[in-house]
LUMVEX-549099 format. One line per field, with one value per residue (C-alpha): chain; x, y, z; residue number from 1. Coordinates in steps of 0.5 Angstrom, whole numbers, plus 500, padded with zeros to 3 digits. Example, Ala and Ser with C-alpha at 12.3 -4.5 7.8 and 13.67 -1.06 7.14 Angstrom:
! residues 2
ch (A|A)
u (525|527)
v (491|498)
w (516|514)
i (1|2)
//
This chain:
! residues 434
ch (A|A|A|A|A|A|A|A|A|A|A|A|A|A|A|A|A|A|A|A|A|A|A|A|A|A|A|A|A|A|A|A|A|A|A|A|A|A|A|A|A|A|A|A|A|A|A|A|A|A|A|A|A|A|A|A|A|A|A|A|A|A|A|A|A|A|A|A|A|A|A|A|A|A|A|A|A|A|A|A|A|A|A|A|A|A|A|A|A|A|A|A|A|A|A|A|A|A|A|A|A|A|A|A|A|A|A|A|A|A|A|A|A|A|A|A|A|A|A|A|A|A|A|A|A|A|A|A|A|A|A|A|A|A|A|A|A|A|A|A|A|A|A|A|A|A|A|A|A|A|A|A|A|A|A|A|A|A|A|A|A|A|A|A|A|A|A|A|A|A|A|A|A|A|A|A|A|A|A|A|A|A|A|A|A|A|A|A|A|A|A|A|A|A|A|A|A|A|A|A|A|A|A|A|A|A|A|A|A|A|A|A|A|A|A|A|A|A|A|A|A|A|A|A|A|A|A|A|A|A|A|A|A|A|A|A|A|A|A|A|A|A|A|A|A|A|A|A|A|A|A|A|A|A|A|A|A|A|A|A|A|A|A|A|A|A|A|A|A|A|A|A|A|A|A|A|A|A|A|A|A|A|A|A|A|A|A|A|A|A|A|A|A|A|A|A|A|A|A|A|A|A|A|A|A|A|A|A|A|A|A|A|A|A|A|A|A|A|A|A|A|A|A|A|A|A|A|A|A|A|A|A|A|A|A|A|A|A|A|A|A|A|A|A|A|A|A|A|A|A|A|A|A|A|A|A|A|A|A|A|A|A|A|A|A|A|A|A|A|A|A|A|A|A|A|A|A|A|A|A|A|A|A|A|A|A|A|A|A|A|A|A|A|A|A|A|A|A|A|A|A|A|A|A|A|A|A|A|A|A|A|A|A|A|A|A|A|A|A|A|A|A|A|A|A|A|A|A|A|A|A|A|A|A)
u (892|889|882|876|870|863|861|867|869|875|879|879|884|890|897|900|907|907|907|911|917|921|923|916|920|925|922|918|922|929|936|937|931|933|941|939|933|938|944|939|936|944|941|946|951|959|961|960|953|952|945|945|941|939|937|933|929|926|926|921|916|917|915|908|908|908|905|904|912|917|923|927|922|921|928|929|923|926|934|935|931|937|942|940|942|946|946|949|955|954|956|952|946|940|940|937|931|934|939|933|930|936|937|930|931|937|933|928|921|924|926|921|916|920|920|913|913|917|914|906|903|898|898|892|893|888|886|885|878|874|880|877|871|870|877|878|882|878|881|878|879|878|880|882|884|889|891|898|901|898|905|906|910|905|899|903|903|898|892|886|879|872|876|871|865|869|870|877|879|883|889|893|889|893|888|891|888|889|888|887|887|879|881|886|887|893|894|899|898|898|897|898|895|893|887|885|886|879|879|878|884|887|885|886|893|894|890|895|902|900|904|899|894|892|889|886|883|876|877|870|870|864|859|863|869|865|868|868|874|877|873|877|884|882|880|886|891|888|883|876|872|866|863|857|855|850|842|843|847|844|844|840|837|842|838|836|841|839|841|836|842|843|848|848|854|857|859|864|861|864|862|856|855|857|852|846|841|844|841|835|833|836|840|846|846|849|854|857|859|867|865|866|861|858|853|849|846|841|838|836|837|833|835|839|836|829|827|821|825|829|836|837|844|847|853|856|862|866|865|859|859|854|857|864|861|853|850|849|856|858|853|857|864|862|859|866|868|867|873|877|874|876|883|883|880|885|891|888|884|889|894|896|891|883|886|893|895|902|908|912|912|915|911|917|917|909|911|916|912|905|909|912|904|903|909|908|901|902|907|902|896|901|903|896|893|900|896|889|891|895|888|884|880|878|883|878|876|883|883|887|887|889|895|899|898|902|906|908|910|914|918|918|920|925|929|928|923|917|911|910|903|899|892|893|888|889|894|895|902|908|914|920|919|920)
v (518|521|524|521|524|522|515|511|506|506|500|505|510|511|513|518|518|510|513|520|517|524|530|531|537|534|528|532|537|533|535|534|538|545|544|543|550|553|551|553|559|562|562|557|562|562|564|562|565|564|562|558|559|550|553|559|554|549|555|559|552|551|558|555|550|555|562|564|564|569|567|565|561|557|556|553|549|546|547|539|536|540|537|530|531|536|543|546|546|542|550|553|559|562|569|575|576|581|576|572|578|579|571|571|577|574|567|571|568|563|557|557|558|553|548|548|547|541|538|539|534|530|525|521|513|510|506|512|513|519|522|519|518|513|514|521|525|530|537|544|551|557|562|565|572|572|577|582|586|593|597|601|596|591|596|598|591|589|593|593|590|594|600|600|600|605|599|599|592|593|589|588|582|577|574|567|562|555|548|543|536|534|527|529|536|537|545|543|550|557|564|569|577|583|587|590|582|580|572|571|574|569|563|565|566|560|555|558|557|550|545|540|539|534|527|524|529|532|539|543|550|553|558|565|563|559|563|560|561|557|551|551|553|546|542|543|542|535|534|534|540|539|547|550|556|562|561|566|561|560|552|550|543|538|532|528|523|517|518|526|530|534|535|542|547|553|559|563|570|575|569|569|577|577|572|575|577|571|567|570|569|562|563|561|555|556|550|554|558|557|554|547|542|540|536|539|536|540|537|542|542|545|551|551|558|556|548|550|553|548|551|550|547|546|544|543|538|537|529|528|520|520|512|515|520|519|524|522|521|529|532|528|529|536|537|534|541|545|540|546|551|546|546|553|552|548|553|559|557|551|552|560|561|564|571|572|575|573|576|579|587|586|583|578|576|575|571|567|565|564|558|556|555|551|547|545|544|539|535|534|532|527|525|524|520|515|514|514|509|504|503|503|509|516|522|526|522|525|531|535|539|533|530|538|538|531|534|540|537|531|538|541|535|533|541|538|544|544|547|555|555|555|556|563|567|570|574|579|581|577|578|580|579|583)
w (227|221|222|217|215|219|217|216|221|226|221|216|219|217|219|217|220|217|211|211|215|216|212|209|205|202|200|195|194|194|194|187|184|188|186|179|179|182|178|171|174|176|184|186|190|189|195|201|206|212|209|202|197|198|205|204|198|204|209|205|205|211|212|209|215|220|219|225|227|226|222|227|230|223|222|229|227|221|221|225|219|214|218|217|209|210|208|214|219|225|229|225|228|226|223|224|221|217|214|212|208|204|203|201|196|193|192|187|185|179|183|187|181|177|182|183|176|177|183|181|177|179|184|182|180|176|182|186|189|186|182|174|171|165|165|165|169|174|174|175|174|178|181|188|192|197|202|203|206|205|203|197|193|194|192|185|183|185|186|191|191|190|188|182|187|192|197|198|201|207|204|197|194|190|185|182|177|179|175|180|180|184|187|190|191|187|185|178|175|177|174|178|175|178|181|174|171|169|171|163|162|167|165|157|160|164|159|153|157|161|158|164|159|155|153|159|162|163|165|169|170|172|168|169|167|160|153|147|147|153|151|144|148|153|147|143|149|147|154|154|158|161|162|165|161|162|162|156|151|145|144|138|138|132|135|142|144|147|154|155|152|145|140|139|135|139|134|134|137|132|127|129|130|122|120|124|119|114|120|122|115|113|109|113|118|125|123|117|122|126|132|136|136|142|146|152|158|162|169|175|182|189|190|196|198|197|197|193|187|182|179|172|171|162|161|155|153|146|147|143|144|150|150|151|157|158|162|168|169|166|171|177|174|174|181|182|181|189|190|188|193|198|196|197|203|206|203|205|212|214|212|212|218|216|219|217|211|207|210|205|204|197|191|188|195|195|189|192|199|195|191|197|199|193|193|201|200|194|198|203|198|195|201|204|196|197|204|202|197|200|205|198|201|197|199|200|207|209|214|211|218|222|216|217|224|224|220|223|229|226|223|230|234|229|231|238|239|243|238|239|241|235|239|240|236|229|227|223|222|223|227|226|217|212)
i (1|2|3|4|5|6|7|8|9|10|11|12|13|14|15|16|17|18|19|20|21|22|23|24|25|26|27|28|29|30|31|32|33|34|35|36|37|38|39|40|41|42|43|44|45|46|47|48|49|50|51|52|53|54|55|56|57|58|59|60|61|62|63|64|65|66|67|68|69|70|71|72|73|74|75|76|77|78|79|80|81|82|83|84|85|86|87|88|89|90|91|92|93|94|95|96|97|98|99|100|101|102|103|104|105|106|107|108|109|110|111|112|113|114|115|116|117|118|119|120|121|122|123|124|125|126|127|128|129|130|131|132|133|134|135|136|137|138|139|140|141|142|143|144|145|146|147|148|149|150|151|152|153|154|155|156|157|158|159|160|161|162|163|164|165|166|167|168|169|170|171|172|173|174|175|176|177|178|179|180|181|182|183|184|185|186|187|188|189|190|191|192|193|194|195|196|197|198|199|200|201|202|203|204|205|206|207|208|209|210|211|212|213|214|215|216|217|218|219|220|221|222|223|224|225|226|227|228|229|230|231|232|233|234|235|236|237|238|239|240|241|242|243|244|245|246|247|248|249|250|251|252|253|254|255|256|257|258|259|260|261|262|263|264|265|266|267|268|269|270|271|272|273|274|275|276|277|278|279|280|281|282|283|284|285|286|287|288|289|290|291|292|293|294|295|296|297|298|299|300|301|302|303|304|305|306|307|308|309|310|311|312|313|314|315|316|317|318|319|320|321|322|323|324|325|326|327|328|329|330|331|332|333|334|335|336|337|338|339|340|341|342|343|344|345|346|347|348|349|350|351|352|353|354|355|356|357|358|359|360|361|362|363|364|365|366|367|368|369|370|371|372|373|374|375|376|377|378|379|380|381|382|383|384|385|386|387|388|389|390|391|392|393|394|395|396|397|398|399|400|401|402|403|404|405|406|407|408|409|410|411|412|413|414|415|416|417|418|419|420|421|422|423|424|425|426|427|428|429|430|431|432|433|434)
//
């Protein structure tokens, strides 16, 4: 049984296994799209090997479902499901994790990257509880860090956090910026940089490459990652964005709108340096200036630290028709947003464990497993909505916890294996992984 959020009566909960049957990898991530990648990334091998290329492919997500084991023991776990499709010799023995590391070295980063991009999309119906308002798709952006192995190889590509501030982190960190679908917690996008990237630098990235933007959509980002540019970026990908900006923005007042909100006009920075002392006397309006329109809505909070003080929160957003997206609907589509961090949680505290880092001691085998996670995880949540709404309920009640738990032990019990004790304390290291 799935586990409910406090307040939710025992008829309201959900059968998993009802829904996923079995194969929870394969039903995601067929066979057709991992022979088709590899066919197109040239990943598909001539010869023989005692490890296919299809094999590694579902080996690397299974090794998303099971980070605690070693190779060996993940494959054990996973290799009687592969049969039933089947990809492998009824005689056929599990490799060394030696053979492993070189099958999954011959793989590479590019099928897994461009499965994910297959696979990726949002899962939301237009019947799914939470995922829309007034018609638009949620989605967010933000970014995480994710802990690997401290090797030299890792360190070059990717780099240390607090060197600046001489506060080396103890592990290589992995930063990554992630658009995310808030309903359901779908990650469909990834761009993933180094240490010495700023996350504007990885957000301008990824808005600019992304091709899962467009119409329909409502994007919220918080104020760190707010730019002139990034809400223009959004906006021409043909989605409405919905950004909380710094206390600091100059937002002049164009005219009240009839539900507390103001029309406003936010110029171009190097624009509005230019025309400053034009500005400053008159002579030049702020709307003569390149810029975007946009209409601003301002409330404030309690202060979480301190009761007693409020928090300002703006917000701007290019739909200017308070009618189409009135305020109090921006201010909750925008507190939407936190749903990212949860789904972070789930991957990174659930999913991986709270304290293990990622396996692999070679940065394209980094790449290759973070994608692993993104895709296990986006069939999990794709698999939880399709069960969420066949019993009209919000994703969000789901226990993502108690759906991969079910899940590993449908994988496990399908490989006739009993389930390496995963209560054991946390672990930092992996044996037997290269």
């Amino acid at each position: 049984m799935i586990d409910m959020h406090p307040g939710y009566k025992q008829s309201e909960v959900v059968r998993l296994t009802d829904v996923i049957g079995i194969g929870v990898l394969t039903r995601i991530v067929t066979q057709e799209i991992v022979d088709d990648v590899l066919l197109r990334t040239g990943s598909k091998e001539i010869r023989k090997r005692g490890l296919p290329a299809r094999v590694v492919v579902y080996f690397v997500l299974a090794m998303a479902l099971f980070s605690r084991d070693s190779y060996e023991e993940v494959m054990r776990k996973l290799v009687q499901g592969l049969r039933s499709i089947p990809v492998l010799r009824t005689d056929w023995e599990v490799p060394t994790s030696s053979a492993f590391s070189k099958a999954r070295t011959r793989l590479g980063v590019e099928p897994m990257r461009e499965i994910f991009d297959r696979v990726a999309v949002p899962c939301a119906m237009l019947s799914t509880d939470g995922a829309f308002r007034r018609g638009r798709r949620l989605m967010a952006l933000d970014g995480v860090e994710l802990d690997a192995p401290d090797t030299p190889e890792n360190a070059e590509r990717f780099g240390y956090s607090g060197v600046k501030k001489k506060e080396r982190s103890a592990f290589v960190k992995v930063p990554a910026m992630a658009l995310a679908e808030c309903g359901t917690h779908a990650v469909v996008e990834v761009e993933v940089g180094t240490t010495a990237d700023s996350e504007h630098a990885l957000v301008d990235r990824l808005v600019s490459l992304t091709d899962k933007l467009g119409p329909g959509m409502l994007v919220l980002t918080d104020r760190g990652l707010y730019s002139h540019d990034l809400l223009s970026k959004i906006v021409q990908t043909g989605a409405d964005a919905c950004m909380r900006v710094p206390a600091t923005l100059d937002l002049p007042v164009l005219a009240w709108c009839p539900d507390g909100s103001f029309l406003s006009y936010v110029a171009e920075p190097d624009a509005k340096t230019r025309a400053r002392r034009g500005l400053a006397s008159g002579k030049t309006s702020i709307t003569d200036l390149p810029g975007t329109h946009v209409r601003v809505v301002e409330y404030d909070v309690p202060n979480r630290g301190d009761k007693s003080k409020r928090e300002l929160f703006a917000l701007v957003t290019n739909i200017t028709d308070p009618d189409e997206m009135p305020s109090f609907d921006l201010a909750e589509a925008y507190h939407d947003r936190w749903e990212i961090e949860v789904t972070f949680d789930e991957i990174k505290t659930h999913q991986r464990g709270g304290a293990v880092v990622l396996r692999s001691k070679l940065p394209d085998l980094v790449l290759q497993e973070l994608y692993g996670y993104l895709i296990t995880h986006h069939a999990i949540r794709h698999l939880m909505t399709e069960a969420a709404d066949q019993a009209e309920l919000d994703p969000d009640r789901l226990s993502f916890t108690r759906s991969l738990n079910i899940i590993r032990r449908q994988v496990t019990s399908q490989a006739a294996f009993s389930p390496s004790d995963a209560g054991d304390g946390p672990h930092r290291n992996n044996q037997g992984d290269g």
